[in-house]
SEVEX-267853 format. One line per 4 residues: number of its first residue (from 0); their letters; for each residue z, y, x of N, C-alpha, C, O, CB. Coordinates in nm, 3 decimals, padded with zeros to 5 digits, always signed. Last residue first. Glycine has a CB too. Layout:
// SEVEX-267853
NUM = a = Z Y X Z Y X Z Y X Z Y X Z Y X; ...
//
This chain:
// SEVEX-267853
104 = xxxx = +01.730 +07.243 +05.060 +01.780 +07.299 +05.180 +01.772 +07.169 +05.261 +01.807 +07.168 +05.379 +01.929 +07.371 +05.169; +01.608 +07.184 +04.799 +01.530 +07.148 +04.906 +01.557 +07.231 +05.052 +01.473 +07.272 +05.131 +01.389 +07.167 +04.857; +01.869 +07.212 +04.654 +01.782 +07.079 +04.685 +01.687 +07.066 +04.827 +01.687 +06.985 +04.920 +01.676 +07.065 +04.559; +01.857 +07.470 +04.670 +01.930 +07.396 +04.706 +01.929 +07.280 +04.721 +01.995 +07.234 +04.814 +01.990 +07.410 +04.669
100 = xxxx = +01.593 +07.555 +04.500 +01.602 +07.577 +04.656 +01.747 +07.528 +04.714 +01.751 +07.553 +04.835 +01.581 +07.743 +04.692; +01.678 +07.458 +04.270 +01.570 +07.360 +04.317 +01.559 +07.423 +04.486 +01.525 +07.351 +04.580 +01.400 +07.375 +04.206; +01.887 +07.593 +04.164 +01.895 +07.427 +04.185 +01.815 +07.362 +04.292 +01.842 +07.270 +04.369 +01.846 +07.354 +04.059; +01.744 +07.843 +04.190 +01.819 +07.836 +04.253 +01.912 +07.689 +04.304 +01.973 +07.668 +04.408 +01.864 +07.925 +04.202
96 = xxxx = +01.604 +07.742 +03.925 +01.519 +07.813 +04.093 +01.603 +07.818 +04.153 +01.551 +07.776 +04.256 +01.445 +07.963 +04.118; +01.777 +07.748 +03.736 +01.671 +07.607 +03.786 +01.602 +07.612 +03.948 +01.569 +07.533 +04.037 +01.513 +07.603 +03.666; +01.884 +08.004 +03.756 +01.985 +07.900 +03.776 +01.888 +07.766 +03.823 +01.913 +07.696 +03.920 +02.082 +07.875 +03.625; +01.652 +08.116 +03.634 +01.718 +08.201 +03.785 +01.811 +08.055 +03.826 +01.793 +08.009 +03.939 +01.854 +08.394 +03.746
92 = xxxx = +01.614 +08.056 +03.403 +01.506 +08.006 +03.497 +01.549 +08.054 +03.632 +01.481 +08.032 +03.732 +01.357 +08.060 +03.460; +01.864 +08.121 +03.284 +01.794 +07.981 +03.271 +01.726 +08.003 +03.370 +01.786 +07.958 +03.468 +01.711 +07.936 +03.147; +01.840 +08.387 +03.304 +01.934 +08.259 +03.333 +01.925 +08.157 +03.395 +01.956 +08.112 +03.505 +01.963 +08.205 +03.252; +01.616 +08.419 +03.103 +01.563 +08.434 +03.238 +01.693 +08.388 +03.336 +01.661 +08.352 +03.449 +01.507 +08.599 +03.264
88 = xxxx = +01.705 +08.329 +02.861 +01.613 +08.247 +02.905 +01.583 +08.286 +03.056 +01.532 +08.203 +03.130 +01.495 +08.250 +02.813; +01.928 +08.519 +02.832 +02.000 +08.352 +02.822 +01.840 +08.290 +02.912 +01.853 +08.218 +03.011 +02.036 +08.263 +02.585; +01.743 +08.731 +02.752 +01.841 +08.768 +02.891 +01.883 +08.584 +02.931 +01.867 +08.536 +03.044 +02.031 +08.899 +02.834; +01.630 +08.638 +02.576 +01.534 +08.669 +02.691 +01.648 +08.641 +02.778 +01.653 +08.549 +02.860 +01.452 +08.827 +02.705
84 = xxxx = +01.782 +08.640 +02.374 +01.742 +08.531 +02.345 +01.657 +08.560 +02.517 +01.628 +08.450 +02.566 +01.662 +08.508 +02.174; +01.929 +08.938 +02.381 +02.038 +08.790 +02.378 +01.932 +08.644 +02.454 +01.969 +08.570 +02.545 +02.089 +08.738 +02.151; +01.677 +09.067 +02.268 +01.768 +09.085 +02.447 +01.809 +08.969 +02.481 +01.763 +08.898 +02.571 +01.923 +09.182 +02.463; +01.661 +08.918 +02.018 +01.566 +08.945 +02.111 +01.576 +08.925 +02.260 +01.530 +08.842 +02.339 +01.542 +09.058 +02.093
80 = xxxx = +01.917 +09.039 +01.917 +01.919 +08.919 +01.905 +01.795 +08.834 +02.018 +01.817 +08.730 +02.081 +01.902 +08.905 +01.750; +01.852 +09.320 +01.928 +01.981 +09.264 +01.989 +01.959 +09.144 +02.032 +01.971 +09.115 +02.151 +02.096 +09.258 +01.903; +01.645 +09.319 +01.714 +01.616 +09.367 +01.874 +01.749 +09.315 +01.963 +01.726 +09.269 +02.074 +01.601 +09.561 +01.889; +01.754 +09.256 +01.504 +01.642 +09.165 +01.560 +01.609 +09.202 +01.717 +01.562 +09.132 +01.807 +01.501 +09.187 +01.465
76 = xxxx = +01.905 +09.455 +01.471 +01.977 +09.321 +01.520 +01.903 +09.278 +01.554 +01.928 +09.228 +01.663 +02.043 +09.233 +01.454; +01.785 +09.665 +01.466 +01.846 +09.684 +01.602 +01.899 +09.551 +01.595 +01.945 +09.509 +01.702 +01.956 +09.811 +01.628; +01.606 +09.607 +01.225 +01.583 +09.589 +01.362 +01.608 +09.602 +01.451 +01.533 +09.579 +01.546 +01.538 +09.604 +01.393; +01.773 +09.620 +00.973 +01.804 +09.476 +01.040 +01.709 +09.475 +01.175 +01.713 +09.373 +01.243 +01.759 +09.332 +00.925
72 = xxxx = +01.664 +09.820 +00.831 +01.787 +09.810 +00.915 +01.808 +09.682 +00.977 +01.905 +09.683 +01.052 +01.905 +09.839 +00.839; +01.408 +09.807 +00.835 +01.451 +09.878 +00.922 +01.587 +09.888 +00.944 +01.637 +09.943 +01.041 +01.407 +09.977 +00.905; +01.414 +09.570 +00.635 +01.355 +09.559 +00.722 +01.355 +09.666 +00.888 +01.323 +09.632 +01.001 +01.255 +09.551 +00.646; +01.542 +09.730 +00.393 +01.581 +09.636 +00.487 +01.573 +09.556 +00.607 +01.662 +09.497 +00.669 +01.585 +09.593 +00.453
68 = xxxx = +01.303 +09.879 +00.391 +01.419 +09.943 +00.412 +01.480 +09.845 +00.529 +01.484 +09.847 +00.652 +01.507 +09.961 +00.271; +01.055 +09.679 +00.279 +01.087 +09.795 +00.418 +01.218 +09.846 +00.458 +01.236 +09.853 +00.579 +01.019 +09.934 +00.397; +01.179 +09.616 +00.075 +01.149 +09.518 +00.166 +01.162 +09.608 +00.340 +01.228 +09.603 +00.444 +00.978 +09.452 +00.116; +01.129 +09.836 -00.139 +01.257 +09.799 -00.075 +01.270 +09.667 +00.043 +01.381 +09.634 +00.087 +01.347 +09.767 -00.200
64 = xxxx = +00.873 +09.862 -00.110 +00.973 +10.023 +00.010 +01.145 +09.930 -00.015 +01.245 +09.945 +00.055 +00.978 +10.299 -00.125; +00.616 +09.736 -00.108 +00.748 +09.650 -00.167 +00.888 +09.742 -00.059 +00.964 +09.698 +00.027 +00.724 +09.420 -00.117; +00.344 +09.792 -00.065 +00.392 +09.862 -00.206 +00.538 +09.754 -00.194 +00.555 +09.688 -00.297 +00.257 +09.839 -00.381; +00.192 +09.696 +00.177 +00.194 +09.651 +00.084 +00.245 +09.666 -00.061 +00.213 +09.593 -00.155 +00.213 +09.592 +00.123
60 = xxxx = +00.326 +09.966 +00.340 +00.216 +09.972 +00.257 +00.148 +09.872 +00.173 +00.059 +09.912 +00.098 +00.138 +10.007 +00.321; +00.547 +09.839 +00.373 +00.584 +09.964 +00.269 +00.407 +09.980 +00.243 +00.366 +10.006 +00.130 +00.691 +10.139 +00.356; +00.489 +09.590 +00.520 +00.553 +09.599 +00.368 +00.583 +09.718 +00.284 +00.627 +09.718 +00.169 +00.675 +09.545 +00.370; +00.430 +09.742 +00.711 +00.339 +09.676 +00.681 +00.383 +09.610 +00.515 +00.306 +09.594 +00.421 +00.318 +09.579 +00.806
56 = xxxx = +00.687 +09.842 +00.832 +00.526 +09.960 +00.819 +00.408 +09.882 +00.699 +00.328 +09.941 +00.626 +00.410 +09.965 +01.030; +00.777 +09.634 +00.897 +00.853 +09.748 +00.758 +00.731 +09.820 +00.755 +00.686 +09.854 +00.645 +01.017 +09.873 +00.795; +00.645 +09.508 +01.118 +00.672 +09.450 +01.003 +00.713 +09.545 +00.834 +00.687 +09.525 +00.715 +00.786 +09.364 +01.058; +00.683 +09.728 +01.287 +00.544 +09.710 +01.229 +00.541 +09.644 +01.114 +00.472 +09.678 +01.019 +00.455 +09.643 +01.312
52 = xxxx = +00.947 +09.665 +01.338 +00.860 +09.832 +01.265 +00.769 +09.799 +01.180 +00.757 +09.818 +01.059 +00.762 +09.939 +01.376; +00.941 +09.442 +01.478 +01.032 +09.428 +01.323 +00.950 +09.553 +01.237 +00.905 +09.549 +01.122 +01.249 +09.474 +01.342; +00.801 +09.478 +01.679 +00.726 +09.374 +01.577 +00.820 +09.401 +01.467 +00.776 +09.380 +01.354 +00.714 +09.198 +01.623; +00.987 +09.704 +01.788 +00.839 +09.694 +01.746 +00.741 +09.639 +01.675 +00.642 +09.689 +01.623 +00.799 +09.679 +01.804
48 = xxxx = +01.213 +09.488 +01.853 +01.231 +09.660 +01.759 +01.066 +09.667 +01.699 +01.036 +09.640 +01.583 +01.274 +09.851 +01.905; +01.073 +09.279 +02.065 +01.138 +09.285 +01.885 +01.105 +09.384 +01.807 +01.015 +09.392 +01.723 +01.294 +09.300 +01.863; +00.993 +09.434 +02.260 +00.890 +09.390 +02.182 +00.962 +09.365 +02.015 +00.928 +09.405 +01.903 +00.826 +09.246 +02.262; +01.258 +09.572 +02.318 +01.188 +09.643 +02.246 +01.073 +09.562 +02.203 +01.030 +09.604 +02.095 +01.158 +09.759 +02.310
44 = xxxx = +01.389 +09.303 +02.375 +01.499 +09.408 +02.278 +01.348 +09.496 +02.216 +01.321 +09.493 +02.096 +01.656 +09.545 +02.406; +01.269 +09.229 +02.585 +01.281 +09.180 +02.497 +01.301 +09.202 +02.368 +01.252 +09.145 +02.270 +01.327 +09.139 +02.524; +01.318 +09.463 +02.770 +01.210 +09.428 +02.762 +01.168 +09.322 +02.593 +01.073 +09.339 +02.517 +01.202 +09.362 +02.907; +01.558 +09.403 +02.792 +01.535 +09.564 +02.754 +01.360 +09.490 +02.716 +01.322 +09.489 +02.599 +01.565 +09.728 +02.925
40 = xxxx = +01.546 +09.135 +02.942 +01.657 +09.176 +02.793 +01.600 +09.305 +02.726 +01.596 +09.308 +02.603 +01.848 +09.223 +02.841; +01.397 +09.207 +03.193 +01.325 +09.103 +03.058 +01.423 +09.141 +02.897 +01.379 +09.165 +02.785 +01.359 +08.879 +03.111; +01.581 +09.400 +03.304 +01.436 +09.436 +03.249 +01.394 +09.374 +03.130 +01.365 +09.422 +03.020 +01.332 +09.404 +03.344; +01.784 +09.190 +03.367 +01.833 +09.357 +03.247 +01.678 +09.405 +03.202 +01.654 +09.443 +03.087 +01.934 +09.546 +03.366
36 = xxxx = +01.701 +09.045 +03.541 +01.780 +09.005 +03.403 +01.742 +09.113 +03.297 +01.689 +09.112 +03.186 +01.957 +09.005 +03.424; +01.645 +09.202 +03.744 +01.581 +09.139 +03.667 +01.574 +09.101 +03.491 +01.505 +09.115 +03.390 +01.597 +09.061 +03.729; +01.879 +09.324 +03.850 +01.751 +09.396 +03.756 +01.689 +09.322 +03.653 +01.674 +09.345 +03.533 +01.628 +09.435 +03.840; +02.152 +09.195 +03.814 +01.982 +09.161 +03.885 +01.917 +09.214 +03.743 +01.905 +09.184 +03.624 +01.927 +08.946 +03.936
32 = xxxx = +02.425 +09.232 +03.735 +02.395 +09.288 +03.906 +02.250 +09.251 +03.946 +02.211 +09.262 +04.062 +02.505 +09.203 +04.034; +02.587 +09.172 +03.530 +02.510 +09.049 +03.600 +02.465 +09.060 +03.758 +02.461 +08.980 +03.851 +02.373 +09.024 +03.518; +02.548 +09.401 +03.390 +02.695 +09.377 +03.493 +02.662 +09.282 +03.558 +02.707 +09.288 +03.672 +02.844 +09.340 +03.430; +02.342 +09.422 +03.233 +02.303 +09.489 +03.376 +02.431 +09.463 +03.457 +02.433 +09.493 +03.576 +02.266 +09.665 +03.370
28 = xxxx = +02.445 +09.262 +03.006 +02.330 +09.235 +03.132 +02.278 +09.293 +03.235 +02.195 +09.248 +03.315 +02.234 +09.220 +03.100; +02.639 +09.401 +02.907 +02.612 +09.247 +02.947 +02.519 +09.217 +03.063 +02.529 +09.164 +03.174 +02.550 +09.172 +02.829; +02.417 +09.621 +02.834 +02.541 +09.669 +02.946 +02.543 +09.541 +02.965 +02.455 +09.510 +03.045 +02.699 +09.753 +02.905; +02.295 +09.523 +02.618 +02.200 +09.523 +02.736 +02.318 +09.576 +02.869 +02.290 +09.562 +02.988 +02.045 +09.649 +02.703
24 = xxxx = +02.493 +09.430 +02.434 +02.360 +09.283 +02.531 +02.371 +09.364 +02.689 +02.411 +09.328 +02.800 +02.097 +09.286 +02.447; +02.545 +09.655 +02.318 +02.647 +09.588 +02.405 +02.585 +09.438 +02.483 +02.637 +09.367 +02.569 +02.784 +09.553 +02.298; +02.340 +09.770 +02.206 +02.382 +09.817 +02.381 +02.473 +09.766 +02.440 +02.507 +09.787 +02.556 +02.424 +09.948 +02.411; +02.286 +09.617 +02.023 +02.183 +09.608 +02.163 +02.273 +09.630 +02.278 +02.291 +09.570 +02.384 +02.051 +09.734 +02.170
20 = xxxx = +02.518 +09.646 +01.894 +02.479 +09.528 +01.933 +02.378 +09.546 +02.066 +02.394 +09.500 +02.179 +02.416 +09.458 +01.810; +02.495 +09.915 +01.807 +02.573 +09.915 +01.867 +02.587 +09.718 +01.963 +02.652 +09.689 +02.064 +02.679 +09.981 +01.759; +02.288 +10.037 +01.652 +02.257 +10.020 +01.790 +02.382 +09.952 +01.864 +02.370 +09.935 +01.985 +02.218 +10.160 +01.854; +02.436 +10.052 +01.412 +02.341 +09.970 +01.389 +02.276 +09.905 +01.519 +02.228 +09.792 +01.528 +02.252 +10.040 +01.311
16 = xxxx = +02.642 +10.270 +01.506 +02.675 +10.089 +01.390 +02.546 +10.039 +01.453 +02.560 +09.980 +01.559 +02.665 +10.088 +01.144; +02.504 +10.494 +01.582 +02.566 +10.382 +01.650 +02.588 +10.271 +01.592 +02.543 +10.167 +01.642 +02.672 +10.408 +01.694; +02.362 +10.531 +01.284 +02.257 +10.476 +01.409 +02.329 +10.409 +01.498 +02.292 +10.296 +01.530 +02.179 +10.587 +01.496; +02.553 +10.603 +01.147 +02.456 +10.485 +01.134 +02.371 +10.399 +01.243 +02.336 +10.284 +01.270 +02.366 +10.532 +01.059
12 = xxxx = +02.666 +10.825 +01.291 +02.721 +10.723 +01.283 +02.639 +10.618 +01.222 +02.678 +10.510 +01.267 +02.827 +10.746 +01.229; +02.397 +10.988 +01.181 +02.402 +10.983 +01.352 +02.536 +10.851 +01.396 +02.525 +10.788 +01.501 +02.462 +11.185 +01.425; +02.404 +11.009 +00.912 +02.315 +10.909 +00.975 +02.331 +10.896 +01.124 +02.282 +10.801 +01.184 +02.175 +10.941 +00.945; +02.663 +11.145 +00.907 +02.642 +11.026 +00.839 +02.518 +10.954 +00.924 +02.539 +10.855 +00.994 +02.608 +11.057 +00.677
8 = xxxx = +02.538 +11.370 +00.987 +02.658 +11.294 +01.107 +02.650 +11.193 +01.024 +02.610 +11.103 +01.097 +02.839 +11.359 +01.146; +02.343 +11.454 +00.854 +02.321 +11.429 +00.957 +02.417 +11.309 +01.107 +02.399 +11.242 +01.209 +02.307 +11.558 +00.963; +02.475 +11.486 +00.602 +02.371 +11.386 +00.598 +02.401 +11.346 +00.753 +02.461 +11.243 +00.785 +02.204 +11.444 +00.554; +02.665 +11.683 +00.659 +02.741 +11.553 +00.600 +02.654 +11.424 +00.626 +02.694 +11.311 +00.654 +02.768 +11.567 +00.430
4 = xxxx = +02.504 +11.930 +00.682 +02.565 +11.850 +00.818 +02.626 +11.691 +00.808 +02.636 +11.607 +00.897 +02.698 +11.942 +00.872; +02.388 +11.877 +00.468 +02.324 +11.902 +00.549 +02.323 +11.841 +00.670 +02.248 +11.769 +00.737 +02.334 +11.993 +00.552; +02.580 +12.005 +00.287 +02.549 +11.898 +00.270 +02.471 +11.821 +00.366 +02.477 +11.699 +00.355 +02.507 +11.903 +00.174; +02.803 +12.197 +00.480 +02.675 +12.186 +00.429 +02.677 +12.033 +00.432 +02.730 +11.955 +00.511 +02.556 +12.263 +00.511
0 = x = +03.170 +12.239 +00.481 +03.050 +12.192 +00.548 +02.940 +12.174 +00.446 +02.971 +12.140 +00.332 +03.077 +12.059 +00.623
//
């Protein structure tokens, strides 16, 4: 095999490792059975991914490429962690709304 192909499947197993947190949130959260849920998590997951980018975009042109690096690998966790932190909060507000129309049955 070409060095070529060695890179490519090397980085194509990187990418699952690294995605492999999100997608186990965001399946979590579509078994739940309300869109809802699963939008704000996906929803969550990518404002992260995006502010983490911008963040590595913004340290490689401050001149510090090893700040950036790290910074791009740690954004499928920041994006994982994101989903985690939305999906638990819209829960939350599905479970209070659902307190409060039982109350006022």
């Amino acid at each position: 095999m070409g060095k070529q192909v060695i890179i490519a499947i090397l980085g194509g197993l990187a990418l699952v490792v690294l995605f492999t947190p999100l997608a186990a949130v965001l399946i979590a959260a579509a078994k739940t059975g309300r869109g809802r849920v699963l939008a704000w998590a996906f929803g969550g997951s990518l404002v992260a991914a995006l502010v983490w980018l911008a963040g590595a975009a913004a340290l490689r042109q401050a001149g510090w490429p090893l700040g950036a690096v790290w910074m791009l690998v740690g954004a499928p966790w920041a994006s994982a962690l994101a989903a985690i932190w939305a999906w638990r909060t819209v829960r939350r507000r599905e479970k209070a709304a659902e307190e409060r129309a039982g109350k006022a049955s």
